[in-house]
Backbone as CSV, one residue per row, in Angstrom:
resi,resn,N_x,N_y,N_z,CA_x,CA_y,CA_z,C_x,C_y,C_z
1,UNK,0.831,-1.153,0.000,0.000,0.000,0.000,0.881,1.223,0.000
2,UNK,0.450,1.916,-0.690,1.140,3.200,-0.533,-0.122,4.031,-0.496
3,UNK,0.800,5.677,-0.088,-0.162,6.688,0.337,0.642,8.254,0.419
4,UNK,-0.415,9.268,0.081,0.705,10.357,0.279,0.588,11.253,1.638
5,UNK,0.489,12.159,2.389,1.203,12.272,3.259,-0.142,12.084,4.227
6,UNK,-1.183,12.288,3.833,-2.734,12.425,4.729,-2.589,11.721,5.505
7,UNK,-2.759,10.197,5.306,-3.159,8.949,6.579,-2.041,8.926,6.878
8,UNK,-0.829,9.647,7.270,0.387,9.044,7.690,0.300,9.408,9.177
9,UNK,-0.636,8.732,9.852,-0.309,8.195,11.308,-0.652,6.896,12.314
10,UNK,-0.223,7.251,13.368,-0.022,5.769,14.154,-1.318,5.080,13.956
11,UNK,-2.208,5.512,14.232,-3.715,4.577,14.205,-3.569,3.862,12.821
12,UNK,-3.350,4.348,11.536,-3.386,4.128,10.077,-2.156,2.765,10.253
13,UNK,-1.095,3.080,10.525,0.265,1.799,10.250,-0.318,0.415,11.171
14,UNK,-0.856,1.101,12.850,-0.958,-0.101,12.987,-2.323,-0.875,12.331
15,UNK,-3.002,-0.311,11.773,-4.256,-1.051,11.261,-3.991,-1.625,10.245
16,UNK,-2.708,-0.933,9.327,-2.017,-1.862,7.951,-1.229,-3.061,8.613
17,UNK,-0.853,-3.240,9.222,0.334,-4.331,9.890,-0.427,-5.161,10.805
18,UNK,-1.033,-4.570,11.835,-1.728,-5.682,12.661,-2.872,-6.211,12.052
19,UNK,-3.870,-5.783,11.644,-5.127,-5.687,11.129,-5.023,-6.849,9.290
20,UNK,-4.551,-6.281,8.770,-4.177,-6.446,7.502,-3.403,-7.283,7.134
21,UNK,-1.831,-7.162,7.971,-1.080,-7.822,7.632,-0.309,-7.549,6.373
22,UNK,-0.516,-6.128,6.342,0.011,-5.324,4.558,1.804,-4.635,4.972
23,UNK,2.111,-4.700,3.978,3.458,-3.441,4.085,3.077,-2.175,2.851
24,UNK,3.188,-1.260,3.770,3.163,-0.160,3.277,4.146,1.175,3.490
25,UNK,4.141,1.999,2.111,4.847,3.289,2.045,4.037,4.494,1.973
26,UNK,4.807,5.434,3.153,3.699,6.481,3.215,4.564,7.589,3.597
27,UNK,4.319,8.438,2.797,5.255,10.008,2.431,5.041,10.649,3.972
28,UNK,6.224,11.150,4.459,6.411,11.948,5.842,6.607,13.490,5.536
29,UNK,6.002,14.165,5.404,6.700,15.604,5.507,7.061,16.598,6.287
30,UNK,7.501,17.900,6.327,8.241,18.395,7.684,6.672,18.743,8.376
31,UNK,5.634,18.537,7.910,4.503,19.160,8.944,4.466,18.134,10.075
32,UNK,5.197,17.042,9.793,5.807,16.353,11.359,7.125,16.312,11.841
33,UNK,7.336,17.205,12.291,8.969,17.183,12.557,9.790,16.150,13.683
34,UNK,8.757,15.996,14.418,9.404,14.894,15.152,9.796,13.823,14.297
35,UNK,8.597,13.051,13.757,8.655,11.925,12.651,10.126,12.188,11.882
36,UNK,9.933,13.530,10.974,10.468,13.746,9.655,12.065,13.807,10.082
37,UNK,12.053,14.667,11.356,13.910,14.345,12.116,14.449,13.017,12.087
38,UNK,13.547,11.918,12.588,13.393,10.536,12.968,14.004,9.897,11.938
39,UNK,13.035,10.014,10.965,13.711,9.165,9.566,14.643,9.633,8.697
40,UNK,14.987,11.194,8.822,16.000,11.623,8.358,17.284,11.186,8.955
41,UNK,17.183,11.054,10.637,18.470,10.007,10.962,18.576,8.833,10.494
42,UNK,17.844,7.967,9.650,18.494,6.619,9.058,19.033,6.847,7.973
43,UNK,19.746,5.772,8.014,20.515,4.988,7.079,20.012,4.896,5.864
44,UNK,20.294,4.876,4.421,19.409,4.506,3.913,19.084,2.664,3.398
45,UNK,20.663,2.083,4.040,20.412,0.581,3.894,19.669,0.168,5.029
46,UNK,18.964,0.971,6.471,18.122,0.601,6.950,16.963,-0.042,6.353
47,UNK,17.019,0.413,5.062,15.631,0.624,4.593,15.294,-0.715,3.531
48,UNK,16.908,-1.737,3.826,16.487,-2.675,2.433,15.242,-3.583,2.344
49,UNK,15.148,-4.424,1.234,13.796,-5.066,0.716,14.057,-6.288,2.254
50,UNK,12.737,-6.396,2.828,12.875,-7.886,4.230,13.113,-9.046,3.225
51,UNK,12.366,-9.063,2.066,11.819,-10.205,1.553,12.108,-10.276,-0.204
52,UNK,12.664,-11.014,-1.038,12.147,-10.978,-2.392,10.790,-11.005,-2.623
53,UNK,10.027,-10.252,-3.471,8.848,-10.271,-4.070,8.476,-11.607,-4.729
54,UNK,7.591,-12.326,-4.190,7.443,-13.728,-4.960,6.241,-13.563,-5.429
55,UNK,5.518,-12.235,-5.714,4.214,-12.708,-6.198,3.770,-13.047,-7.583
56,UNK,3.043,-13.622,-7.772,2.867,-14.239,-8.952,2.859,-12.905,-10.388
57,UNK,3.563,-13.358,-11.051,3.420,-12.402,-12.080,4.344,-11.413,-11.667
58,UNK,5.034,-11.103,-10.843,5.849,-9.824,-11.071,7.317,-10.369,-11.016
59,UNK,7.779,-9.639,-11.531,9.243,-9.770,-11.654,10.394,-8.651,-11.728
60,UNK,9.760,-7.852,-11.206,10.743,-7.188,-10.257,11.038,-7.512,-8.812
């Protein structure tokens, strides 16, 4: 799932992950600065793929 910056909060992630069971990307901008400091301190190999994509039909 992706999303742009609207639903980007805590109630929204955990309802994708616990609820769902989805991974999702969702745009942070400085109108959260706590957040936006947060992830500006990582890494960006924090960020690699958990898993190869095995779903059917894609191949990337």
């Amino acid at each position: 799932m992706t999303s742009d910056a609207l639903p980007t909060q805590r109630d929204t992630a955990r309802y994708l992950v616990d609820e769902k069971h989805a991974q999702y990307v969702m745009e942070v901008k400085q109108k959260q600065p706590t957040l936006h400091d947060a992830l500006e301190a990582f890494d960006l190999e924090d960020f690699s793929p958990s898993e190869p994509n095995t779903r059917p039909g894609r191949t990337d």
